[in-house]
VEXDREN-2710 file (C-alpha; in Angstrom, 1 decimal):
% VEXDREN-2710
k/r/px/py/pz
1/UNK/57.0/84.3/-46.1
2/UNK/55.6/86.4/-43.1
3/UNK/58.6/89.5/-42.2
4/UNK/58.6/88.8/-38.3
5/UNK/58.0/92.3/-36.2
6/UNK/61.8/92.2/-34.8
7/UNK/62.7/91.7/-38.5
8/UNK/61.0/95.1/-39.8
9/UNK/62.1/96.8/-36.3
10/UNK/65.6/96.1/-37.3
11/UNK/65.0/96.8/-41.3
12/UNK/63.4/100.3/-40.0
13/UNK/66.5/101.1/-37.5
14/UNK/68.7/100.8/-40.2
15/UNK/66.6/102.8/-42.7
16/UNK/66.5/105.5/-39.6
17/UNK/71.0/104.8/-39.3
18/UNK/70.9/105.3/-43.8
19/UNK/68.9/108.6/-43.3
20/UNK/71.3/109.8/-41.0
21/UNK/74.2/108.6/-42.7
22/UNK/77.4/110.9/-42.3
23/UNK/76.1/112.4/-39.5
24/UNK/76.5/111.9/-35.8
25/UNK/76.0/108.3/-34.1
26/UNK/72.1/108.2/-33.1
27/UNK/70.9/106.9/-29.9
28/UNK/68.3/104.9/-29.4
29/UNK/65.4/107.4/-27.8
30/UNK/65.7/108.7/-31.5
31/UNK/65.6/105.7/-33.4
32/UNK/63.0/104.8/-31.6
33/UNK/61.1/108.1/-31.5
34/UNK/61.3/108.4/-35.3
35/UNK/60.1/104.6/-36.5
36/UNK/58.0/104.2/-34.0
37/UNK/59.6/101.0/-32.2
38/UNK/60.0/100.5/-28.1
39/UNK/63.0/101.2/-26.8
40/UNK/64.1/98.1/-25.0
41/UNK/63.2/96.3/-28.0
42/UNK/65.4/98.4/-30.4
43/UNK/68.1/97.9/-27.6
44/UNK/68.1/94.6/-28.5
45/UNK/67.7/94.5/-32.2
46/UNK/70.6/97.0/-32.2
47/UNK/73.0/94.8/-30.3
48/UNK/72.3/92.2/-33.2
49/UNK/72.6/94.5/-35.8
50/UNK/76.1/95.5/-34.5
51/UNK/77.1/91.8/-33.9
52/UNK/76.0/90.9/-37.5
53/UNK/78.3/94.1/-39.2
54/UNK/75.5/96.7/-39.8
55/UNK/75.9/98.8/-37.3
56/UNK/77.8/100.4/-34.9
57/UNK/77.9/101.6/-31.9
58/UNK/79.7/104.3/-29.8
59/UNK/79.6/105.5/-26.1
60/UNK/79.2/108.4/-23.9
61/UNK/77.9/111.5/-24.0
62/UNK/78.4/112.1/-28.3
63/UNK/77.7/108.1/-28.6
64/UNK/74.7/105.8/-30.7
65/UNK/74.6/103.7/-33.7
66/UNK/75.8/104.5/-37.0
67/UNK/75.2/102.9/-40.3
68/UNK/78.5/100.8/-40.9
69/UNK/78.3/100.7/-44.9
70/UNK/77.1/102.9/-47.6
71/UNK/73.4/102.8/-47.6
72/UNK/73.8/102.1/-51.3
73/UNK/75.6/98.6/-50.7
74/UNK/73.4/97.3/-48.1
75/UNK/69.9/95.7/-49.4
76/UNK/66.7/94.9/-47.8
77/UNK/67.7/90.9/-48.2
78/UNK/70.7/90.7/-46.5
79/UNK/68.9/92.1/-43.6
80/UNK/65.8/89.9/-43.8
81/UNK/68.5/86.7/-43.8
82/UNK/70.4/87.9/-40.6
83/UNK/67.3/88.3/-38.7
84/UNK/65.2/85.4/-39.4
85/UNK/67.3/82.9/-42.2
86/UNK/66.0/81.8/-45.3
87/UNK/63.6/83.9/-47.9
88/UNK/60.6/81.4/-48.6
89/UNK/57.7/81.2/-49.4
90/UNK/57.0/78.3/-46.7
91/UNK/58.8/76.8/-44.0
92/UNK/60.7/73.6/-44.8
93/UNK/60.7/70.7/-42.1
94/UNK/64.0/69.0/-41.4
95/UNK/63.0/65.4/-41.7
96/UNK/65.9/63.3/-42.7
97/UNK/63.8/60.5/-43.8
98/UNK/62.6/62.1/-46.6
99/UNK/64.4/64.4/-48.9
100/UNK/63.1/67.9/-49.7
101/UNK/61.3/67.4/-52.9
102/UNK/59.6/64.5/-51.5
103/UNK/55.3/64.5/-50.3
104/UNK/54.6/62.5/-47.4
105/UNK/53.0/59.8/-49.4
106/UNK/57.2/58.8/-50.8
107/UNK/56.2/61.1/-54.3
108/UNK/58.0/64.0/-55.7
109/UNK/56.0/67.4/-54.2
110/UNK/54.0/68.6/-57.5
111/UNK/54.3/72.1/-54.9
112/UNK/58.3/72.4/-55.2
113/UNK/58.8/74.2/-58.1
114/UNK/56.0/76.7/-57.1
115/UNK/58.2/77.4/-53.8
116/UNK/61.4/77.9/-55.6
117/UNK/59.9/80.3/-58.5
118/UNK/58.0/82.1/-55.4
119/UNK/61.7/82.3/-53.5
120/UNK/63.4/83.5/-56.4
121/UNK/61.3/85.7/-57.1
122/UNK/61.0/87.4/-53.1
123/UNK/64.7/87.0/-52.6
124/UNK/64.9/89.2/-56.4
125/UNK/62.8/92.1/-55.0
126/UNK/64.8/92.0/-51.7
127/UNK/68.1/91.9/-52.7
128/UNK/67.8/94.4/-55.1
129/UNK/66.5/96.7/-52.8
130/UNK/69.1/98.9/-51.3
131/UNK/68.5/101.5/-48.5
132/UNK/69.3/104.1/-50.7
133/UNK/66.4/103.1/-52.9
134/UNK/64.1/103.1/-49.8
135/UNK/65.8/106.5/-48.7
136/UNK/64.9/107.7/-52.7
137/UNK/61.6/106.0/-52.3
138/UNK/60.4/107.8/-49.1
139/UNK/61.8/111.3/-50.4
140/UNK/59.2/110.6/-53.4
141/UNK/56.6/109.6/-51.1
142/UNK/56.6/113.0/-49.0
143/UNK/56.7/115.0/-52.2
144/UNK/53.8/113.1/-53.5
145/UNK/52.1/114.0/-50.3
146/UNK/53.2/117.6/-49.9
147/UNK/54.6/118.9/-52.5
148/UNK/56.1/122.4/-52.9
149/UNK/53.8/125.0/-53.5
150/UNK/56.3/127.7/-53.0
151/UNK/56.3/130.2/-56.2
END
């Protein structure tokens, strides 16, 4: 399963809302400025965010996004299944003349239970993954890379 672009925009806007978590609404020259994402595009991915219940948003002069719920209780899969469905490892046709298990030849798909152990096993890693792990993760990462050399 490929992560779409507009899916790892909107998974990095909401790591940017966890990081800033308690503190004022953001708007979306920062967001954008700090994950690297275009503007317009985060405009958008924003909206959907706030439609979905991850965000929200509030105007004027003080306004931006905020994160809605604890970065602890929000995980990486959740997100992934608002923003483009189904964690797979392939995409799965709709044909209603043969059933999901079923090869194109009428005989049971020797390839299913490869999918489904490849599924669970992506949607494990996702949703355990909270944004506070990836918030703890990214503090260990800069102190891997700089570390502090003050005595």
């Amino acid at each position: 399963m490929a992560i779409t672009q507009k899916c790892q925009y909107a998974l990095r806007a909401l790591l940017e809302l966890a990081r800033r978590h308690g503190e004022r609404p953001a708007k979306i020259g920062e967001i954008a400025g700090a994950q690297g994402i275009p503007p317009r595009f985060l405009e958008v991915i924003l909206n959907e965010l706030k439609q979905g219940g991850f965000a929200e948003s509030r105007r004027g002069k003080d306004g931006g996004y905020t994160l809605i719920r604890e970065p602890r209780d929000l995980t990486v899969g959740e997100v992934i299944r608002f923003v483009q469905g189904p964690i797979g490892p392939v995409e799965r046709g709709n044909d209603p003349a043969r059933g999901p298990a079923d090869h194109p030849q009428g005989i049971p798909d020797v390839f299913q239970n490869v999918w489904k152990r490849a599924e669970d096993a992506l949607s494990h890693v996702y949703d355990k993954t909270t944004f506070q792990d990836l918030l703890e993760e990214e503090t260990r990462l800069r102190q891997s890379v700089a570390p502090d050399f003050t005595i």
